[in-house]
C-alpha positions as CSV (number, residue, x, y, z in Angstrom):
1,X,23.0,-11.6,-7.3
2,X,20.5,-8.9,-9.0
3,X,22.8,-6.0,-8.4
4,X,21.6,-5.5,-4.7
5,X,23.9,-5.1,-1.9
6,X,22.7,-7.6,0.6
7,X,25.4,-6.3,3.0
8,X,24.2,-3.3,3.7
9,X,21.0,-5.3,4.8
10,X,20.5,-6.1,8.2
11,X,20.6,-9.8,9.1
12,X,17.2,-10.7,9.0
13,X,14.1,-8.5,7.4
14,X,11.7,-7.5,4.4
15,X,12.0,-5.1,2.1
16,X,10.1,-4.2,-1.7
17,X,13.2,-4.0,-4.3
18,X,12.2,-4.0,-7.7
19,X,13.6,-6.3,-10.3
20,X,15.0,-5.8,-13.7
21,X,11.9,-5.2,-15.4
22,X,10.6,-2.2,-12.4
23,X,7.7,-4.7,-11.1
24,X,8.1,-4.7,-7.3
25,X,8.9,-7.9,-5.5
26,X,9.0,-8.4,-1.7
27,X,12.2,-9.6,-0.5
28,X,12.7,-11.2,2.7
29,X,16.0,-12.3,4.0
30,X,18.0,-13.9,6.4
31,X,21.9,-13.6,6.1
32,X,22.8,-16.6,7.5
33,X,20.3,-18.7,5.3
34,X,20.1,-17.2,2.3
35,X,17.3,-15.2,0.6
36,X,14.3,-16.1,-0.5
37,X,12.4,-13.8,-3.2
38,X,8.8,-14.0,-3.1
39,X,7.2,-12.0,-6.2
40,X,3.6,-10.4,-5.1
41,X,2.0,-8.3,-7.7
42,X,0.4,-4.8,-7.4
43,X,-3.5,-4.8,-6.0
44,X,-5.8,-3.7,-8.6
45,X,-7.0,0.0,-7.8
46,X,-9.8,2.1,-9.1
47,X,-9.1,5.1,-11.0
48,X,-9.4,7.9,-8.1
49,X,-10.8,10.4,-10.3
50,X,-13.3,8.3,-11.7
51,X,-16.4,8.5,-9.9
52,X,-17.7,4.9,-9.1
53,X,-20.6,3.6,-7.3
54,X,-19.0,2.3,-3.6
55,X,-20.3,-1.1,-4.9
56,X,-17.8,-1.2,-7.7
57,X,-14.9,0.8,-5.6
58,X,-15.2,-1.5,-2.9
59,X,-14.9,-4.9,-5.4
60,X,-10.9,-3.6,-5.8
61,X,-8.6,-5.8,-4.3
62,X,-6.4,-2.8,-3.2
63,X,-9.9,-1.2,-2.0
64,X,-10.9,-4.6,0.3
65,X,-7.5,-4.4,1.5
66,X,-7.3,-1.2,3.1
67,X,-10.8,-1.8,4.3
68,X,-9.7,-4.6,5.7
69,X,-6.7,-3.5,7.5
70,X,-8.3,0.1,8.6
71,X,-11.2,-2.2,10.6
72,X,-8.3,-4.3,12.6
73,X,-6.6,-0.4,13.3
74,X,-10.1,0.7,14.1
75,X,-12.8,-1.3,14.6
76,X,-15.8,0.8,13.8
77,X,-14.1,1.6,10.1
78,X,-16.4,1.4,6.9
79,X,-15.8,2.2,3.7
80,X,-18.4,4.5,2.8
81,X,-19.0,6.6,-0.3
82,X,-17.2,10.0,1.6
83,X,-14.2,8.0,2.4
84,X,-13.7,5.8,-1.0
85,X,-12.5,8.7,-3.1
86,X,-9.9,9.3,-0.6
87,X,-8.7,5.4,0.0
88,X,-8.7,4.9,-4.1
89,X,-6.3,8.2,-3.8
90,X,-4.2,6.6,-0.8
91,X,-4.1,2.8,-2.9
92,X,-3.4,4.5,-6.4
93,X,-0.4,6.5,-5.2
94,X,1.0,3.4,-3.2
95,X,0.9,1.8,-7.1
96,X,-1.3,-1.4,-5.1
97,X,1.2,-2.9,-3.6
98,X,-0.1,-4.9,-0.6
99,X,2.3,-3.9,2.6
100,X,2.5,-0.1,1.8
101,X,-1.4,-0.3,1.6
102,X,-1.3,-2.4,5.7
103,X,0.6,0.6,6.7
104,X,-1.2,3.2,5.0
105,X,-4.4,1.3,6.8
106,X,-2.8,1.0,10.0
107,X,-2.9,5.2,10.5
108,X,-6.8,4.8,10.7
109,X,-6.6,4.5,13.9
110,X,-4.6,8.2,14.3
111,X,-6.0,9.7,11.1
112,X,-8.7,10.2,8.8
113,X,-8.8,8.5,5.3
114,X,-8.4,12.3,3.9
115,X,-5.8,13.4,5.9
116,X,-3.6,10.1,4.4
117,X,-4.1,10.8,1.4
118,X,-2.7,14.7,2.2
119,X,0.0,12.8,3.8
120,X,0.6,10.9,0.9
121,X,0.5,13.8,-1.8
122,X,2.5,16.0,0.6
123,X,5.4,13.6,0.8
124,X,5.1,12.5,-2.8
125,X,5.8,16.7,-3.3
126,X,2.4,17.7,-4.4
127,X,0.2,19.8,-2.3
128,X,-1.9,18.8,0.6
129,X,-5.2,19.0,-1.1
């Protein structure tokens, strides 16, 4: 239909595909009856290199997300003013969008908001730092 190849999907899942225009849209599907499309836009994100009071980085959607997510992973998780610049890094290079920003949250239970955001740089091909 849009020049994807749902048979090499399997029968039921989610999955981002982006559409004609490169926005990202999160498709879910079920072989057997038919796909539905639903179209959920990027989170807004703070510049990372900007350097915001934690009042203002915290009112980012992509920001309360994260935050939100990290607590359910581990409970005692804050965002604070050390970890922000680090979380605005990890949102910014996920471009916002919501599910890669649950997962990225999820590894606060294993990791450190910094050592995601290494993660993230290192397999985007950048350096760890």
């Amino acid at each position: 239909r849009h020049g994807y190849n749902y048979t090499a999907l399997p029968k039921r899942g989610v999955a981002w595909a982006p559409d004609r225009s490169g926005s990202q849209g999160l498709l879910a599907f079920d072989r057997h009856s038919g796909e539905v499309v639903w179209r959920v836009q990027p989170l807004a994100t703070p510049d990372p290199d900007a350097q915001l009071p934690l009042e203002q980085v915290a009112a980012y959607e992509a920001m309360q997300l994260f935050a939100a997510r990290a607590a359910s992973a581990q409970p005692d998780f804050h965002l604070t003013q050390s970890n922000a610049p680090a979380i605005a890094r990890i949102c910014a290079r996920l471009d916002g969008l919501p599910l890669a920003i649950e997962m990225a949250a999820a590894r606060t239970a294993a990791m450190s908001a910094q050592e995601i955001a290494a993660l993230a740089r290192r397999l985007q091909g950048g350096s760890g730092a």
